[in-house]
C-alpha positions as CSV (number, residue, x, y, z in Angstrom):
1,X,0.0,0.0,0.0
2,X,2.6,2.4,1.4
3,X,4.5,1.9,-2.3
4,X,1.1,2.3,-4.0
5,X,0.9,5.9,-2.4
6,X,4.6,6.5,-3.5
7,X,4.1,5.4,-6.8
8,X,1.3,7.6,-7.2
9,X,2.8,10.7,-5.3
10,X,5.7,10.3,-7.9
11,X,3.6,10.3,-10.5
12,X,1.7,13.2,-9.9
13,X,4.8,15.3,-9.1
14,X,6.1,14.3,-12.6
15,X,2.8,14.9,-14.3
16,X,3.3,18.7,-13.0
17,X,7.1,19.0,-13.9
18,X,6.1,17.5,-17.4
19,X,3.3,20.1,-18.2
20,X,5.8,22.5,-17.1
21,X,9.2,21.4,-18.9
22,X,8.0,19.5,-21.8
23,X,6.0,20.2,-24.8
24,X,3.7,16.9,-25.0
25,X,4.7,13.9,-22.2
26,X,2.4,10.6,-20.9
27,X,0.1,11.3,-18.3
28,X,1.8,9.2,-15.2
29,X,-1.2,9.3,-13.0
30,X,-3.1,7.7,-15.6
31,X,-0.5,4.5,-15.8
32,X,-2.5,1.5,-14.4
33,X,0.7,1.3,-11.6
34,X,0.8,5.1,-11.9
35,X,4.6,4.7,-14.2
36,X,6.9,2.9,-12.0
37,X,9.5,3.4,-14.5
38,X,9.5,7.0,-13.3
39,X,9.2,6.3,-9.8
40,X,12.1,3.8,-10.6
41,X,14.2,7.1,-11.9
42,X,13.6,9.4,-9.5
43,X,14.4,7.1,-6.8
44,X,18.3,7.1,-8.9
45,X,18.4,10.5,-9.3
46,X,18.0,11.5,-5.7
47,X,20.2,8.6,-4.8
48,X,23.7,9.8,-6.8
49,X,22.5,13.8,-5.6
50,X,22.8,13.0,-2.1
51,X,26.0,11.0,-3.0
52,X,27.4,13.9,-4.4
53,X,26.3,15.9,-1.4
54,X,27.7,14.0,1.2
55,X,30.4,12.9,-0.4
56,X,31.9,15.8,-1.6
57,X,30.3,18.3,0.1
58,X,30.6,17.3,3.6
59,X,33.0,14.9,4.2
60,X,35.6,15.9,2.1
61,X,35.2,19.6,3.4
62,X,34.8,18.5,7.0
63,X,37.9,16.4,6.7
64,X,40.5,19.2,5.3
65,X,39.5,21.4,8.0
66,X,40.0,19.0,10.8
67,X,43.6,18.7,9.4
68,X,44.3,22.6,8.7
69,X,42.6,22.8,12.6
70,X,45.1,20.3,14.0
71,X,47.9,22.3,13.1
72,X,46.9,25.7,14.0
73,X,46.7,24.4,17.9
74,X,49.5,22.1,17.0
75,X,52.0,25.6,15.9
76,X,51.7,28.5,18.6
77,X,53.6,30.5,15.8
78,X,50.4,29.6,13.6
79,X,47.4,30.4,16.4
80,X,49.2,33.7,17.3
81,X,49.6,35.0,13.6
82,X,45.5,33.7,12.9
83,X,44.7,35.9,16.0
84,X,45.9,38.6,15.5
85,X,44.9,38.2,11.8
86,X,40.7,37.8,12.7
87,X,40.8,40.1,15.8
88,X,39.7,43.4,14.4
89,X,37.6,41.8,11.8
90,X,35.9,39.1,14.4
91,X,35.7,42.1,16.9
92,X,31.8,42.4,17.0
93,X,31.1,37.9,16.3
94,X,28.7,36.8,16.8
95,X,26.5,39.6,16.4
96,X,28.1,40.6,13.1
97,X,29.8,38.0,11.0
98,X,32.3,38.9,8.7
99,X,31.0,38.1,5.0
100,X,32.9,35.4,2.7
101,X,34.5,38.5,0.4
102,X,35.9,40.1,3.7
103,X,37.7,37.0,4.6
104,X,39.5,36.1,1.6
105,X,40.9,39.3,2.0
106,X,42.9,37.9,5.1
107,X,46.5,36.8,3.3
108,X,47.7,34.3,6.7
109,X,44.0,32.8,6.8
110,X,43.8,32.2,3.3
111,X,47.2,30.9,3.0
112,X,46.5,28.1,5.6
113,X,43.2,27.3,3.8
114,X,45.3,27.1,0.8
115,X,48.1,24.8,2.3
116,X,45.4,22.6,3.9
117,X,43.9,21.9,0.2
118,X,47.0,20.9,-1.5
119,X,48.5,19.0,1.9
120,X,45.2,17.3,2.4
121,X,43.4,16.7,-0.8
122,X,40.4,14.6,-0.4
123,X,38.8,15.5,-4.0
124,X,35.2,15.1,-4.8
125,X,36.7,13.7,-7.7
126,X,38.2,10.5,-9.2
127,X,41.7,10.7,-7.7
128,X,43.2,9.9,-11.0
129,X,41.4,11.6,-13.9
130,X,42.6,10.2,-16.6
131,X,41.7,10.6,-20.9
132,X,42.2,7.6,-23.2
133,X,43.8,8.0,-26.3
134,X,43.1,5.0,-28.6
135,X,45.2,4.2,-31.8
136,X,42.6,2.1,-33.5
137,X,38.7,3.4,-34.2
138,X,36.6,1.7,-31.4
139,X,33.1,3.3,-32.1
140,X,31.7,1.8,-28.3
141,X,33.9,3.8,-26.5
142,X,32.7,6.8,-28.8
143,X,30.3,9.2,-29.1
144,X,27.7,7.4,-26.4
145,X,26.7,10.3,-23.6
146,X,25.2,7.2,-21.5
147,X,28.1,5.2,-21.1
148,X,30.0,5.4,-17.4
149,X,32.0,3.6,-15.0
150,X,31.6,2.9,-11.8
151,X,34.9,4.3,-8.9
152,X,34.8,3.8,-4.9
153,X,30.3,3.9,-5.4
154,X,30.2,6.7,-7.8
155,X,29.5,7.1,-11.2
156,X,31.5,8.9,-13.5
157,X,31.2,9.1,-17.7
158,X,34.0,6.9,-19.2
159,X,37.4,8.6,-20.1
160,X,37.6,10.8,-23.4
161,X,38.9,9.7,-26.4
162,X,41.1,11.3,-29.2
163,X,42.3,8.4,-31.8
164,X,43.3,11.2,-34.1
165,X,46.5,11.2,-33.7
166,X,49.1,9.6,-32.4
167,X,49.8,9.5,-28.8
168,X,52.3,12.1,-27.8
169,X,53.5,13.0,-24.0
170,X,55.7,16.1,-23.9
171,X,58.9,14.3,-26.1
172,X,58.0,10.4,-25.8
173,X,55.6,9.0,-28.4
174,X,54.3,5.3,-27.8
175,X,56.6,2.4,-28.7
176,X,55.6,1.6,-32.4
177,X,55.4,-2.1,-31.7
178,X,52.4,-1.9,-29.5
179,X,50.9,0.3,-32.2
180,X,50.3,-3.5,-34.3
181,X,47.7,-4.5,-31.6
182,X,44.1,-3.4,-32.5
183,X,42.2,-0.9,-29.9
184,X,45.8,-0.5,-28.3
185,X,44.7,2.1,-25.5
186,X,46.9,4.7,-23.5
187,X,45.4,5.9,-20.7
188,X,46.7,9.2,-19.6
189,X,45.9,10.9,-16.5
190,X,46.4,13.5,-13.4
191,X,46.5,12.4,-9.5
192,X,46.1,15.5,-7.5
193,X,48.4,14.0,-4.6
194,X,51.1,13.3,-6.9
195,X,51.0,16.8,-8.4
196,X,50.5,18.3,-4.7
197,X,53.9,16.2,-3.6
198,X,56.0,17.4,-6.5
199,X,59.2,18.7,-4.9
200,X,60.1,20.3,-7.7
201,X,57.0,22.5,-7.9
202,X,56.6,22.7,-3.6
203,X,60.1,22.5,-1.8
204,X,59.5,19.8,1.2
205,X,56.0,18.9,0.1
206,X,55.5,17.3,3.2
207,X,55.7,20.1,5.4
208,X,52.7,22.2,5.9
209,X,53.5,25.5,5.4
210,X,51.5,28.5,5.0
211,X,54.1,30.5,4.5
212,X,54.9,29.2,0.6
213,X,51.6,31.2,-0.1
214,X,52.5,34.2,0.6
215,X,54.7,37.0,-0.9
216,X,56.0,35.9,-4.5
217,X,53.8,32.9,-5.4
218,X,55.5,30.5,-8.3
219,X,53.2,30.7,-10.9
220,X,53.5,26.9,-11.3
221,X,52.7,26.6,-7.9
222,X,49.7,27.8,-8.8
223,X,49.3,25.6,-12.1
224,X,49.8,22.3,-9.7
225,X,47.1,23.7,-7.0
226,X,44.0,21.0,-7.9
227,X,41.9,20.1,-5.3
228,X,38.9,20.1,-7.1
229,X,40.5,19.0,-10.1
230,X,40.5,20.7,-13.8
231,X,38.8,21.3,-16.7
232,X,34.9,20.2,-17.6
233,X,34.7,17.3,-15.0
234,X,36.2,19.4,-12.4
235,X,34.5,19.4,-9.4
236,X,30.7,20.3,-9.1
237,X,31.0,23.1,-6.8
238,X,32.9,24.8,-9.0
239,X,30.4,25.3,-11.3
């Protein structure tokens, strides 16, 4: 019964969204089982949104700033500067609270939220985004908006895929003897901890220090920074 009451709730609901959105649609509520294909869908779509949410949106976020927390009490150096940074600002809390715009203009604050992203990078995303190039034409890997894989309970769209040329990586091509096997895939991809941990781009990359954000920034310090990853399938608070 209780289903029978969901089914038909659902269908009424997408009944008014369909008059609203669409031009000409089925009439749910006049289904025999009131369309429990759509119930079916809804049920999904509300399942991988409040997997989105709560993975990326709480835990993720919750997670860095217990880390960038820990060592502000940890470093007296650190708690002192971060006072003295918020006291005129955080003079009048809780009756006024500062506004987002006012607090990015703090340089110390900023810098430890900025060292706790690239020390402790938790990404909404895949934590290796990676694009295939293929050598040979393989059309079911191509061109299908549908098709996805599944990572750690998520699901994400299957990699990219550019068999136009051949594959290239700064100066190294791919050996021309694997080039003989058909559908001969390279998968090519980013990890935001290795990128973060790149000594040669962040001197001691295991330290956590604050301090490499302020002053002079290396611009490539800046083009290694990806906590919530890059390009279209960056993550979706970025938006």
């Amino acid at each position: 019964m209780h289903q029978a009451y969901d089914h038909a709730f659902s269908a009424f609901t997408g009944d008014v969204i369909g008059k609203i959105c669409c031009e000409s649609k089925e009439d749910f509520l006049d289904h025999p089982d009131f369309a429990p294909q759509w119930f079916e869908l809804l049920q999904t779509i509300i399942n991988k949104e409040a997997q989105v949410l709560l993975g990326a949106g709480t835990a993720s976020t919750a997670r860095t700033l217990d880390f960038i927390s820990y060592y502000i009490l940890a470093n007296d150096n650190f708690r002192v500067r971060l006072r003295e940074e918020l006291r005129d600002i955080m003079a009048d809390y809780p009756y006024v609270t500062p506004s987002l715009v006012q607090l990015e203009q703090l340089p110390f604050l900023k810098a430890l939220i900025t060292e706790g992203l690239r020390y402790f990078c938790h990404p909404p995303t895949p934590p290796v985004l990676d694009r295939r190039s293929l050598t040979r034409s393989q059309p079911q890997l191509r061109g299908d908006a549908q098709a996805s894989s599944l990572l750690a309970g998520l699901e994400y769209p299957l990699q990219r895929v550019d068999d136009s040329k051949r594959c290239k990586f700064h100066i190294y091509f791919v050996a021309d003897d694997l080039l003989a096997y058909p559908y001969f895939q390279v998968p090519v991809g980013m990890s935001a901890y290795l990128m973060h941990s790149d000594h040669t781009v962040f001197p001691e990359p295991f330290a956590f220090d604050p301090d490499r954000w302020l002053g002079d920034v290396s611009p490539l310090m800046r083009r290694n920074l990806v906590p919530f990853s890059r390009g279209s399938r960056n993550c979706l608070g970025m938006k």
